[in-house]
C-alpha positions in Angstrom: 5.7 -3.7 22.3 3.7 -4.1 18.7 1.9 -0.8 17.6 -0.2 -1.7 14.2 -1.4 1.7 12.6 -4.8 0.9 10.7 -5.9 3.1 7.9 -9.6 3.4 7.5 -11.6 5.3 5.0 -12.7 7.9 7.3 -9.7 7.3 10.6 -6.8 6.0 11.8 -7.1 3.5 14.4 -3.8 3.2 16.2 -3.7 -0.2 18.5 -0.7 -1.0 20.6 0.1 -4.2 22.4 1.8 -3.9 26.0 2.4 -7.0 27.8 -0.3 -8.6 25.7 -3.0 -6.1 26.4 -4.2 -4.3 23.6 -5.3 -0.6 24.0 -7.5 1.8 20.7 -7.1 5.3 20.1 -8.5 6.9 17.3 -7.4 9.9 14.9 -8.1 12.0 12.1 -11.6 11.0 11.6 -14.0 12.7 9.0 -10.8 12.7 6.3 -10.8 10.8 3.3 -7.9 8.1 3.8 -5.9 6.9 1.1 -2.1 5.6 2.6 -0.2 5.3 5.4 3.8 4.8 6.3 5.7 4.6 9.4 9.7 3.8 9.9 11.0 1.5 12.8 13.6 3.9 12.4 11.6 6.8 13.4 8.8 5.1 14.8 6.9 8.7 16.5 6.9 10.2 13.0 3.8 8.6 10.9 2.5 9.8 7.1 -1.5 9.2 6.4 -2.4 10.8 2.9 -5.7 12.0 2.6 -8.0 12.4 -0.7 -9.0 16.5 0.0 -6.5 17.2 3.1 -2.9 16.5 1.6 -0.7 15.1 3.6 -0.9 14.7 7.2 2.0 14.0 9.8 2.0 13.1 13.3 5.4 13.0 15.4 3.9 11.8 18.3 3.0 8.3 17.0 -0.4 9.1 16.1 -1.9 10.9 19.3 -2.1 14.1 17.7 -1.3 15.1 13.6 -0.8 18.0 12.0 -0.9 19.2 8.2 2.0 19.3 6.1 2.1 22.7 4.7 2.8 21.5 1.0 0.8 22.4 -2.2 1.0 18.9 -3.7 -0.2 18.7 -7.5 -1.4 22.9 -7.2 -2.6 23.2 -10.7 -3.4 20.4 -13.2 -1.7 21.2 -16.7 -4.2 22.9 -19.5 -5.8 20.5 -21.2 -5.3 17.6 -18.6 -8.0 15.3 -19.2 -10.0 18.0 -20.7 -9.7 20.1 -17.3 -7.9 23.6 -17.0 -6.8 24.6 -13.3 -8.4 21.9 -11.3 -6.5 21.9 -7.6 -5.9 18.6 -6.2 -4.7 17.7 -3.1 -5.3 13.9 -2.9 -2.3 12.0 -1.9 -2.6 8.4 -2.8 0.5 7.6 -1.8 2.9 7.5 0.7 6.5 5.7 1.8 9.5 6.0 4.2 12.6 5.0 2.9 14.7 2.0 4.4 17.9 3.2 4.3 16.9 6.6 5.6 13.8 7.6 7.6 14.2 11.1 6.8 14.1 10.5 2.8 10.0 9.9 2.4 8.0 9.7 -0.9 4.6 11.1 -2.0 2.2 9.8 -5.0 -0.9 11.9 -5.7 -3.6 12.2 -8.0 -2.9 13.5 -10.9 0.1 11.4 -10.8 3.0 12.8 -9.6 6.0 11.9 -7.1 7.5 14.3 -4.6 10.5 13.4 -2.5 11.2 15.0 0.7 15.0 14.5 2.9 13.9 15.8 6.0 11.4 13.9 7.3 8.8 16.0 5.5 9.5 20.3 6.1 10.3 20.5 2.4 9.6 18.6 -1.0 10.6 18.8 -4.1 8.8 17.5 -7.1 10.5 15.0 -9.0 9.3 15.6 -12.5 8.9 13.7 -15.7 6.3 11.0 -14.7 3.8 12.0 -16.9 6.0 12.3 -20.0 6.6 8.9 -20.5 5.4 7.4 -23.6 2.5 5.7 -21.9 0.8 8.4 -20.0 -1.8 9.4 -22.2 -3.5 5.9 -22.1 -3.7 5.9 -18.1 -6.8 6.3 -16.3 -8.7 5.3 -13.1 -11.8 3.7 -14.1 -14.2 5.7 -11.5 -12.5 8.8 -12.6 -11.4 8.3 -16.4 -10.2 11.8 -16.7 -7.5 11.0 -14.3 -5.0 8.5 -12.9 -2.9 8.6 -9.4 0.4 6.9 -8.0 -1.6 4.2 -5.7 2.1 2.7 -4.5 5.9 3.3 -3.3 8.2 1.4 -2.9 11.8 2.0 -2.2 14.6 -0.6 -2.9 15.9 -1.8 0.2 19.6 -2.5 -1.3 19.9 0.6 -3.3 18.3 3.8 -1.9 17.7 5.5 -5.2 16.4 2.8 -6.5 12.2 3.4 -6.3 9.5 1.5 -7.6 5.9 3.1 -8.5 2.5 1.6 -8.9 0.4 4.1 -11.7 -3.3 3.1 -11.1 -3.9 2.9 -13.6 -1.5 2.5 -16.3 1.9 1.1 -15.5 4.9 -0.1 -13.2 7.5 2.7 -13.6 11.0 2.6 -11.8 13.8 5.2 -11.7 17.2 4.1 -10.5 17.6 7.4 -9.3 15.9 8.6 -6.8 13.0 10.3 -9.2 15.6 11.9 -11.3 14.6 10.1 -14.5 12.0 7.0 -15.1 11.3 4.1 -17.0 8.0 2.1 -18.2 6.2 -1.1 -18.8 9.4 -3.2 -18.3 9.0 -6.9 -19.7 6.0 -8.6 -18.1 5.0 -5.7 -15.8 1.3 -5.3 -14.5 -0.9 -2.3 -16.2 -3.0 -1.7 -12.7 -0.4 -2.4 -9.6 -2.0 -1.6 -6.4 0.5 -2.7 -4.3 4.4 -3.2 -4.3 6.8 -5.4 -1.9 10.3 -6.2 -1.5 12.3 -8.6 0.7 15.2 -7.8 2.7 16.9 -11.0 2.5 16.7 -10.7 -1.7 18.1 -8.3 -3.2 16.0 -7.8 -6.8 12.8 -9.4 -5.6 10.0 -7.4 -6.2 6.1 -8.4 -5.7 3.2 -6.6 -7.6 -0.7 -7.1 -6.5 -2.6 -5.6 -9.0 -5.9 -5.2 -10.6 -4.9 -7.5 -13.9 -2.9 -10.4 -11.4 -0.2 -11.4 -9.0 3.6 -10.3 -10.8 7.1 -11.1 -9.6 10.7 -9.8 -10.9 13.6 -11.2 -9.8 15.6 -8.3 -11.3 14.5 -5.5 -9.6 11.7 -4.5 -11.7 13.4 -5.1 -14.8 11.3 -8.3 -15.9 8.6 -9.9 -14.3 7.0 -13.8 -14.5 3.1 -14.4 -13.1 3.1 -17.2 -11.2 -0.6 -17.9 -11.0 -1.7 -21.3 -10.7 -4.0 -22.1 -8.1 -5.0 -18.1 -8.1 -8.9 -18.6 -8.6 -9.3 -14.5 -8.0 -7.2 -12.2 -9.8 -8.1 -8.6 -8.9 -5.0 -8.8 -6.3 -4.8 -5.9 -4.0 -2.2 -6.7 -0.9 0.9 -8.3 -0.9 2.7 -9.6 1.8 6.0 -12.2 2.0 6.5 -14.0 4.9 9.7 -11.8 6.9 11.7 -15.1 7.3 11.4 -16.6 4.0 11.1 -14.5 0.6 9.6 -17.4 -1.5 6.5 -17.4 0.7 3.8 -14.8 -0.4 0.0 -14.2 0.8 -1.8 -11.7 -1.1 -5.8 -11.0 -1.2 -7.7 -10.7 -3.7 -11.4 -10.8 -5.4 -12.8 -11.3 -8.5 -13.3 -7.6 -9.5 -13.1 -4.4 -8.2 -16.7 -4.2 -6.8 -16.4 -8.1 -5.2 -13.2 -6.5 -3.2 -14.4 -2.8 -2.0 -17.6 -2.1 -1.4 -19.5 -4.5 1.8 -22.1 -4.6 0.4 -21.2 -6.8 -2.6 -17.8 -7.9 -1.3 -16.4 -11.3 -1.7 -12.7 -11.6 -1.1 -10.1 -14.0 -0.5 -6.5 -14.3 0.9 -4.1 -16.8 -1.3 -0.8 -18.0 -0.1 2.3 -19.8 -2.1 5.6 -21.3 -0.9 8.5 -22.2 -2.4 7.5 -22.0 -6.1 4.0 -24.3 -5.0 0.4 -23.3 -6.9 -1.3 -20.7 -4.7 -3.5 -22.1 -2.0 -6.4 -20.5 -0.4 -6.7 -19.7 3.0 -9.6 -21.2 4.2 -11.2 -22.4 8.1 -7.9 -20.9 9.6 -9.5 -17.8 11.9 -9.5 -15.2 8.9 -12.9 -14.0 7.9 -13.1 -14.2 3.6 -15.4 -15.0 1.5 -19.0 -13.6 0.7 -19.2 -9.9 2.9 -15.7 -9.7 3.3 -13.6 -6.9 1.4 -10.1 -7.4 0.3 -7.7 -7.3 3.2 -4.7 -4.6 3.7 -1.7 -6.4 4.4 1.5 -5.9 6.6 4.3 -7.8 7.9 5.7 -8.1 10.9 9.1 -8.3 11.7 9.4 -12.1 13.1 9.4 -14.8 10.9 5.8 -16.0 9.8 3.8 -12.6 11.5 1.7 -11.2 9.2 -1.6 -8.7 9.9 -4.6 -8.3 8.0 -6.9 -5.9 7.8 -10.9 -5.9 6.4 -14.4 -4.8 7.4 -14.3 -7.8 10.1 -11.5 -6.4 12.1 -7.6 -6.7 12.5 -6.3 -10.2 12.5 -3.1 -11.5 13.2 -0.9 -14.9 12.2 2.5 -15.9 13.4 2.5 -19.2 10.9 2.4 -17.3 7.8 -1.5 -18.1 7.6 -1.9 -21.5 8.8 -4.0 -20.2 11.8 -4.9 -16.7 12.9 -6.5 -14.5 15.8 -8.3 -11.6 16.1 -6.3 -8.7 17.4 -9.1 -7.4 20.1 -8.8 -4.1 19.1 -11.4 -1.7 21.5 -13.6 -0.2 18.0 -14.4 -3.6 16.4 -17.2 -1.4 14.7 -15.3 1.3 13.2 -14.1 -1.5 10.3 -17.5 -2.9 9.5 -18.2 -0.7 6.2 -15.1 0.0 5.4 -12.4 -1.0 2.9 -8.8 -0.6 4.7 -7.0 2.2 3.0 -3.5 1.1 4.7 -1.6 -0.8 7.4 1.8 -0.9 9.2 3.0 -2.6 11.9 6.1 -1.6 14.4 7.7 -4.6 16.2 6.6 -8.5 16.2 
């Protein structure tokens, strides 16, 4: 059985495969979505952060979800961006740890990372994040007076090991846990929107972000862009293929407004193999192009599976792009405005 959990802006569409028959339910609808993250390891237990209704857990795999009782971010700091006890309780962010699915993560806006080891009753704040030397030059463009954590990602051969996206403003790691941090290593992208590892590398590390495609090879230590062929370079999704960590597909557009909004959306999906110029994806069953927005992406766990998400509808490949389908989900509709917030996929 395949469950794929789709994040939209306003719901969470949870579609499940069962002897190749595809069945819809819908939840949380009228929140703000921002992120999504469910374990194979705990697979009834899913995380969707919302923009004005915190964090929101289900432990029934998504037919019912409850708040989590957490004041995340309660008071800005005086003098933050010129703003003096300003509540926020956006989370932007959200992951389940590999080695543990008890030990999850949560980015928020302001930017700040909270770590919880029980699968979410508690949290603690893991402080420090904003004084690094860099902090007081990040900012999100459609709110300059603030900045969020827009991605987590936690090492899967070393569990303290965690790797955060700051849009925008840096790539910051801590090799423990949250306990202390470090920023702008060697080649690093300034505007990461989303992270990936690979379970079959240990150091590989994948950045889509607003100012290009990154890889380190060194767990976040260095990076190189590898870039030819990559015609659009606001990169939102990454996405290596499960069976081979040299091949990558991430989407991407020319700019922020070419990859959000429908109405003025152009996007694109890009693949590259074995150290080849990206290639784009093109005639193969994937909607892109003009009135497409950039697509979430998500692996599955077979070689080659990969599922993408835009206003068009849920797609599926099992080549690793060479052909796709449409996954015939029963509320084709609810995607066609919206830009995907977040996707995960449990099984094949």
């Amino acid at each position: 059985m395949t469950t794929v959990y789709a994040a939209l802006r306003d719901r969470v569409l949870v579609c499940e495969d069962d002897d190749e028959e595809w069945t819809t339910t819908t939840a949380l609808e009228g929140y703000d979505l921002e992120s999504l993250a469910v374990s194979p390891a705990a697979p009834e237990r899913v995380f969707v952060g919302t923009f004005e209704g915190g964090l929101q857990r289900s432990t029934d795999g998504g037919d019912s979800f409850e708040s989590v009782e957490t004041e995340f971010v309660p008071e800005r700091e005086s003098g933050f961006g010129g703003a003096e006890n300003l509540e926020s309780d956006a989370v932007t962010a959200v992951t389940v740890s590999p080695h543990d699915p008890d030990v999850v993560y949560v980015g928020t806006e302001p930017s700040r990372v909270y770590r919880s080891t029980d699968g979410g009753d508690s949290w603690e704040h893991r402080d420090g994040l904003t004084d690094l030397p860099s902090a007081d030059s990040w900012f999100f463009p459609p709110r300059p007076h603030t900045h969020h954590v827009r991605w987590l990602e936690v090492d899967p051969f070393d569990p303290e090991r965690l790797y955060v996206g700051i849009e925008a403003g840096a790539f910051v790691l801590s090799p423990d846990g949250g306990e202390s941090w470090r920023e702008r290593p060697e080649g690093s992208r300034r505007d990461n929107h989303s992270l990936a590892t690979h379970s079959d590398r240990e150091g590989l590390v994948y950045s889509a972000a607003g100012d290009g495609f990154a890889r380190s090879t060194d767990g976040g230590e260095s990076w190189d862009h590898p870039q030819e062929g990559l015609d659009h370079r606001y990169c939102w999704s990454v996405a290596p293929d499960p069976g081979d960590p040299d091949a990558v597909l991430v989407s991407s557009a020319s700019g922020a407004g070419s990859a959000h909004t429908a109405s003025s959306a152009e996007s694109y999906v890009y693949r590259t193999s074995g150290g080849e110029p990206w290639e784009r994806l093109e005639d193969v069953g994937l909607p892109t192009g003009e009135g497409v927005v950039r697509a979430e992406l998500a692996a599955g766990t077979e070689p080659g599976v990969v599922y993408a998400a835009t206003n068009r509808g849920l797609f599926r490949t099992a080549s690793f792009g060479d052909d796709w389908e449409r996954v015939p989900v029963s509320r084709p509709g609810a995607f066609e405005t919206q830009a995907p917030r977040g996707l995960a996929v449990l099984g094949a």
